[in-house]
C-alpha positions in Angstrom: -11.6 9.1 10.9 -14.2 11.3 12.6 -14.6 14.8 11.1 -13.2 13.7 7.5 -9.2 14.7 8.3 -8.6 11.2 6.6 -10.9 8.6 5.0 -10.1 4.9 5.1 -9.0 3.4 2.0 -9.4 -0.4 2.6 -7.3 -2.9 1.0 -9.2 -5.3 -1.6 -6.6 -8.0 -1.2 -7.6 -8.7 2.0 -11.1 -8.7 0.8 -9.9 -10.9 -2.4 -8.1 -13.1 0.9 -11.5 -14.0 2.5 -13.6 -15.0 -0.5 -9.8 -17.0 -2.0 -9.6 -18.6 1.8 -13.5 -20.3 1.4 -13.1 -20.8 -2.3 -10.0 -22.7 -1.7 -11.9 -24.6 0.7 -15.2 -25.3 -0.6 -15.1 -23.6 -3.9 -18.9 -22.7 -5.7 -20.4 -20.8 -8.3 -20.4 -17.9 -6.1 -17.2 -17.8 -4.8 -15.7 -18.5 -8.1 -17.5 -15.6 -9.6 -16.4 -13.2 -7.1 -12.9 -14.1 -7.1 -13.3 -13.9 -11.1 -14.9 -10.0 -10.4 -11.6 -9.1 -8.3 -9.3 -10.5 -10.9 -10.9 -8.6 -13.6 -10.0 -5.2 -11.6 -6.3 -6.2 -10.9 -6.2 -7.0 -14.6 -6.7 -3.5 -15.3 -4.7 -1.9 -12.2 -1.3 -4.0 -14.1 -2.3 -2.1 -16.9 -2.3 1.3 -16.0 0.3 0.8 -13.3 3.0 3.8 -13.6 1.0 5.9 -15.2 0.2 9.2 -13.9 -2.9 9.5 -11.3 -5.1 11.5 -13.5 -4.6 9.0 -16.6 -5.2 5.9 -13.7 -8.3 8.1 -12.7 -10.0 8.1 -16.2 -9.2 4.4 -16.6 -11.1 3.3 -13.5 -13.8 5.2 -14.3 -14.3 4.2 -17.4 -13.1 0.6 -17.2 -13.0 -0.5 -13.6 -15.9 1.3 -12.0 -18.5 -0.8 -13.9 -16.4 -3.9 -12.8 -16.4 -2.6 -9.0 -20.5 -2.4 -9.3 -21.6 -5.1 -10.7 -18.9 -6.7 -7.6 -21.0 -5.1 -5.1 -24.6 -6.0 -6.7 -23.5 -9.8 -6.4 -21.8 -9.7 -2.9 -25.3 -7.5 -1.5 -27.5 -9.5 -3.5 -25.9 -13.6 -3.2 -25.2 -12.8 0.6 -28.6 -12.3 1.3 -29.8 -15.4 0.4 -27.2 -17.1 2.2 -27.2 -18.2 6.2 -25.2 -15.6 8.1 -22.8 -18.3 9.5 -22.0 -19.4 6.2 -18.0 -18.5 5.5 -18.7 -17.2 1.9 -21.3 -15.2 3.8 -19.2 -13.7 6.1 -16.3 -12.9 3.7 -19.3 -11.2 0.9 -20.3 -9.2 4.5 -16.5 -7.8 4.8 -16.9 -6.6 1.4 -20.3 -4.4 1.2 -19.2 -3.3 5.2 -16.7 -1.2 4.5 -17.8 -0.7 0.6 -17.2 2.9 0.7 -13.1 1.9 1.7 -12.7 -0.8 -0.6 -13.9 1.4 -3.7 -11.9 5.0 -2.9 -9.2 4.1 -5.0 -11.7 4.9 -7.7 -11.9 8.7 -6.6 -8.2 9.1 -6.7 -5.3 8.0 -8.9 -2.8 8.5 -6.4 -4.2 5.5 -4.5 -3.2 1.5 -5.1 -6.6 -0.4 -5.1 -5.0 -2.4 -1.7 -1.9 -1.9 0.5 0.6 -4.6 -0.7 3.1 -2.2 -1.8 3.2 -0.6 1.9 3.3 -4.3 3.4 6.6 -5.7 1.3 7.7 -2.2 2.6 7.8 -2.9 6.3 8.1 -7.2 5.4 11.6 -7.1 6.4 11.1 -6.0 9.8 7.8 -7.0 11.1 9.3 -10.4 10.6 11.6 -9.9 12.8 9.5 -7.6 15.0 10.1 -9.9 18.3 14.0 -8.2 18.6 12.5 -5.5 18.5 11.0 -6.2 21.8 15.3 -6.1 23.3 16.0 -2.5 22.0 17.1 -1.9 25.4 14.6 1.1 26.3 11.8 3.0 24.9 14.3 5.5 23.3 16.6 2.9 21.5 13.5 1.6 20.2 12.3 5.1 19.0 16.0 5.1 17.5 15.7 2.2 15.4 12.3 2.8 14.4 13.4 5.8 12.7 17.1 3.9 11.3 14.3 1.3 9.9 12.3 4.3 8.2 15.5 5.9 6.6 16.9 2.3 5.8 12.9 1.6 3.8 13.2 5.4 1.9 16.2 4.5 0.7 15.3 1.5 -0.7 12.0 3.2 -2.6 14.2 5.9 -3.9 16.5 3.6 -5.2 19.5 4.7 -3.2 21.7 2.3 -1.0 20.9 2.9 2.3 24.3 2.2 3.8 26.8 4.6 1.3 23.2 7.3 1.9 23.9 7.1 5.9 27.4 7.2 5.9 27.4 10.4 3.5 24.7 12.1 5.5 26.0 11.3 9.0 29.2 13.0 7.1 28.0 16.0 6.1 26.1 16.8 9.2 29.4 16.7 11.3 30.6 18.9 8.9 28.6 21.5 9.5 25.6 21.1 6.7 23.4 24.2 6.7 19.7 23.6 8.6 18.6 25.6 6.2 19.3 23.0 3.4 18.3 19.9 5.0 15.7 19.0 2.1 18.8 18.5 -0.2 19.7 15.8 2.5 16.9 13.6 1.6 17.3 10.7 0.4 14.9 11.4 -3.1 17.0 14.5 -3.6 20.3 12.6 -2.7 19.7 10.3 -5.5 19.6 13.1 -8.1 22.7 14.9 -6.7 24.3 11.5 -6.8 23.4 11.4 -10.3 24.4 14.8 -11.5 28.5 15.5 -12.6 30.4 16.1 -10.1 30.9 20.1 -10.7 27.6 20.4 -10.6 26.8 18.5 -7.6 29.0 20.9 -5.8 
């Protein structure tokens, strides 16, 4: 992050996961205020889910920034009057620690408020992330790291992965142009999928 080139935007789940952890636990008033603060905001994100970043922009200002404050006054000012060692006082200290993170989804609609979305994503094979270990050598993992990311595009766009290789992998030993690899992609090859056939060609 040093010189600005990216900015960390932290992921309130796992902020929502600390406090839930000790409220599960030993639930309190505090605990069950803050988890009640974090709902609120995910209330909203449902909400405005889909829509377009500048319409999710003006909703957070108007409607979840307030909800994000008065989050941060009650984490700064109920941590300090509890002992350090305390576990809802170490999960309030996660929170205002990396505030600035956990609240730049405010300053941009493109961003989700946490990272869940990317974490289904890569699910299916960080499960299984101990064969990955037997790829055989560095380059056969490098291989299949980049099978898995075509395999993951696919499924975002929509487009199954299998009929997408096998077409591609096609049309590469037949010569495709370089120059029109973007048309190979697996966003675009969903829309020349869907056109009519005379018009795909």
């Amino acid at each position: 992050y040093k010189g600005g080139a990216i900015r960390e935007a932290a992921c309130l789940a796992h902020l929502r996961r600390k406090i839930f952890d000790v409220h599960d636990s030993q639930p309190t008033e505090l605990s069950t205020t803050a988890m009640a603060g974090i709902q609120a905001i995910y209330r909203i994100e449902e909400e405005i889910r889909g829509l377009p970043p500048a319409e999710r922009l003006a909703a957070r200002r108007r409607r979840t920034r307030p909800l994000v404050l008065a989050l941060r006054r009650q984490l700064m000012r109920q941590g300090k009057g509890l002992s350090r060692h305390a576990d809802i006082a170490k999960a309030f200290a996660y929170g205002t620690n990396r505030w600035r993170a956990f609240n730049r989804f405010l300053y941009d609609g493109q961003l989700e408020p946490d990272n869940l979305i990317a974490e289904r994503a890569i699910r299916g094979f960080t499960v299984g992330r101990r064969n990955w270990l037997f790829s055989g050598s560095f380059a056969a993992a490098e291989r299949s790291a980049v099978v898995l990311s075509i395999i993951e595009t696919c499924k975002l766009c929509g487009v199954d992965a299998e009929a997408y290789m096998a077409d591609v992998t096609e049309r590469i030993q037949n010569d495709w142009p370089a120059s029109r690899w973007d048309e190979l992609m697996p966003w675009n090859w969903a829309r020349r999928q869907a056109m009519p056939l005379p018009l795909a060609a």
